[in-house]
VEXDREN-2710 file (C-alpha; in Angstrom, 1 decimal):
% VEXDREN-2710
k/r/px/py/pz
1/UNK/-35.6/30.1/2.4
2/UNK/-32.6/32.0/1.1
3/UNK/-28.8/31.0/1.9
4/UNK/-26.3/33.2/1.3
5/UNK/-23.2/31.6/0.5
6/UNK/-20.1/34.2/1.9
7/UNK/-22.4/34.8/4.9
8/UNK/-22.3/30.9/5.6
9/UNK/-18.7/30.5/4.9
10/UNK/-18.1/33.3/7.2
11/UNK/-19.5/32.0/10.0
12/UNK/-18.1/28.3/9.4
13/UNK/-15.0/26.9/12.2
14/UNK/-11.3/26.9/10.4
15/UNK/-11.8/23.2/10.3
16/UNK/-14.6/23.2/8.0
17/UNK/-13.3/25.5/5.5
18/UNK/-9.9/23.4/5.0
19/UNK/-12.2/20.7/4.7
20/UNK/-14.7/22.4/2.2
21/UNK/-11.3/23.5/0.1
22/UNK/-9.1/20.8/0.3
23/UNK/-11.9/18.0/-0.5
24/UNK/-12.1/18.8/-4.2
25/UNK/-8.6/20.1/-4.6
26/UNK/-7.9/16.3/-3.5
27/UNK/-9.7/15.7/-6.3
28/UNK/-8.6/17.7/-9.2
29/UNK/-4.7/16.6/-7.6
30/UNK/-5.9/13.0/-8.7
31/UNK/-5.9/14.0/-11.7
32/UNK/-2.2/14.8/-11.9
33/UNK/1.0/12.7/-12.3
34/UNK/1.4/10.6/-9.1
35/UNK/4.0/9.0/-10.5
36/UNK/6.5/9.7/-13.1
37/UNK/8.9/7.5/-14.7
38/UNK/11.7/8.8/-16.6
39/UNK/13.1/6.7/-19.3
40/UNK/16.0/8.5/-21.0
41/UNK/15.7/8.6/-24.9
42/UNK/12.6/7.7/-24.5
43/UNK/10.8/10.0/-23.3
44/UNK/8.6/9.5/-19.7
45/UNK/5.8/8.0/-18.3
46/UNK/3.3/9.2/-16.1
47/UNK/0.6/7.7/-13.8
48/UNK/-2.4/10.0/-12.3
49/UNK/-4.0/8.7/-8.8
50/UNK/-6.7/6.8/-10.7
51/UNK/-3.7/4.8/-12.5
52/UNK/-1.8/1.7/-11.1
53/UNK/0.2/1.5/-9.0
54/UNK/-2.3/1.3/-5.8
55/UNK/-4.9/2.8/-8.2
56/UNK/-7.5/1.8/-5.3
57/UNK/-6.1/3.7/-2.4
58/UNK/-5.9/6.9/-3.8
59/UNK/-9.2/6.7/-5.5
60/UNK/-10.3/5.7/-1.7
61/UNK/-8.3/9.3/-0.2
62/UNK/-10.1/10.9/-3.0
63/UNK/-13.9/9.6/-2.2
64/UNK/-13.2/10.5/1.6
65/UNK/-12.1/14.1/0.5
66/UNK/-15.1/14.6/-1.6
67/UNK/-17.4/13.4/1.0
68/UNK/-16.3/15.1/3.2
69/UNK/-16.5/18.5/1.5
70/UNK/-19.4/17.6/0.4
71/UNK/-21.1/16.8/3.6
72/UNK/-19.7/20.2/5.0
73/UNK/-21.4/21.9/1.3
74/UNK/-24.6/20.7/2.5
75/UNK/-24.6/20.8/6.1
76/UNK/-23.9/24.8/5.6
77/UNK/-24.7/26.0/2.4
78/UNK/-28.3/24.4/2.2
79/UNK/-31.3/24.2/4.1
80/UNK/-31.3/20.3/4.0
81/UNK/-31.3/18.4/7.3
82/UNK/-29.3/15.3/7.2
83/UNK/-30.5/12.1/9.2
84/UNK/-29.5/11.8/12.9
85/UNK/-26.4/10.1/13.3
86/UNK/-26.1/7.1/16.1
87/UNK/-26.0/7.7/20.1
88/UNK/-22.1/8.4/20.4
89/UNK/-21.5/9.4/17.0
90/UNK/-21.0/13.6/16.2
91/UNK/-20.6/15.4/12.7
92/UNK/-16.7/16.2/13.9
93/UNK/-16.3/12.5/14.6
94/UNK/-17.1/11.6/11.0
95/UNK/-15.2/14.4/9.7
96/UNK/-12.0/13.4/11.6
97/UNK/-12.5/9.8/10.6
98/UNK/-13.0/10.7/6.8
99/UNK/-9.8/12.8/6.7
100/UNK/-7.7/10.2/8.7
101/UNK/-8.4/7.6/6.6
102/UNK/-7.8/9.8/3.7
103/UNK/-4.6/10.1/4.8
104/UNK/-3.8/6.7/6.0
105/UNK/-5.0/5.7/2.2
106/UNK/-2.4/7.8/0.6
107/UNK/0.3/6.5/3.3
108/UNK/-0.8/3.0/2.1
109/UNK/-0.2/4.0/-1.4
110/UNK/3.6/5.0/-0.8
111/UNK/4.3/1.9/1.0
112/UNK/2.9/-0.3/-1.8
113/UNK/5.2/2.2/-4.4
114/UNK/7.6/4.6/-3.1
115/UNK/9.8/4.9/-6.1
116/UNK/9.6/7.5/-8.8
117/UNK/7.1/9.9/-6.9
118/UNK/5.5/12.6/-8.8
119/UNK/4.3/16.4/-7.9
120/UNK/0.6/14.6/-7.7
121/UNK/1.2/12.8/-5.4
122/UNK/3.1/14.8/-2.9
123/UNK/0.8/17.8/-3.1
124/UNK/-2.1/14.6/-2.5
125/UNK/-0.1/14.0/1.2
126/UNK/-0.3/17.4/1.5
127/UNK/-4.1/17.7/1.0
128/UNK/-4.8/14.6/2.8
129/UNK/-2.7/16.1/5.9
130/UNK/-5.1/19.1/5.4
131/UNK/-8.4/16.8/5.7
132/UNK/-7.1/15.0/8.5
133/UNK/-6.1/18.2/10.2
134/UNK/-9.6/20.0/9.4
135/UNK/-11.4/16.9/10.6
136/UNK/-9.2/16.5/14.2
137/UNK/-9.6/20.8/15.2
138/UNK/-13.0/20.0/14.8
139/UNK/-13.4/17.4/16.9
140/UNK/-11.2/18.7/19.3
141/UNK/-13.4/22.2/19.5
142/UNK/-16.5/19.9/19.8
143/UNK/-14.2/18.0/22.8
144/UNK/-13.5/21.4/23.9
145/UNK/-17.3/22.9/23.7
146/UNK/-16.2/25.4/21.1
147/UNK/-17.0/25.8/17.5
148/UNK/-13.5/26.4/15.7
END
């Protein structure tokens, strides 16, 4: 059985393709300067999102991105069927709750440090906003009956 990828990513809801693209640009953001301390003479320092301070949470926003994504990655772009989720329990309910708590684990973060915040980590809000909001317009389309 043959997928074709664009054909798939055509037909996927507006929800699942800010999910499928901000998941791993979550990701690669980790990787940037979170925070950045400037110490005159001395030249700077930087921390990425796997790098204290709060090294945890946004290692945590990063895993729920990436699952996330990938879960969306599969669900479409392979044949593979994944196991049946509890009575209760929908695909758009998991996504939701993956990108809110990626979002409440960067939120988290800034309350444990809030001074000398780096590009990283603001464009990591940013993508984290974008999983949460991916995740809630799909649940809301499955509350509604749609598909978006």
């Amino acid at each position: 059985m043959s997928i074709n990828i664009a054909e798939s990513f055509q037909k996927m809801s507006i929800g699942e393709k800010i999910i499928l693209i901000a998941g791993p640009l979550l990701l690669i953001d980790s990787f940037l300067p979170w925070y950045d301390v400037d110490l005159g003479p001395f030249g700077s320092v930087t921390r990425s999102g796997w790098e204290s301070p709060g090294a945890l949470w946004s290692i945590l926003a990063m895993l729920c991105g990436v699952v996330a994504a990938g879960l969306v990655a599969v669900t479409r772009f392979t044949a593979v069927k994944l196991p049946a989720l509890p009575e209760g329990v929908s695909m758009a309910r998991v996504y939701a709750g993956l990108g809110v708590a990626a979002l409440l684990f960067v939120i988290v973060k800034w309350v444990n440090e809030s001074d000398f915040l780096g590009f990283g980590f603001y464009l990591g809000v940013v993508l984290a906003i974008a999983l949460a909001a991916g995740g809630v317009m799909m649940f809301m389309a499955e509350r509604q009956g749609t598909s978006s």
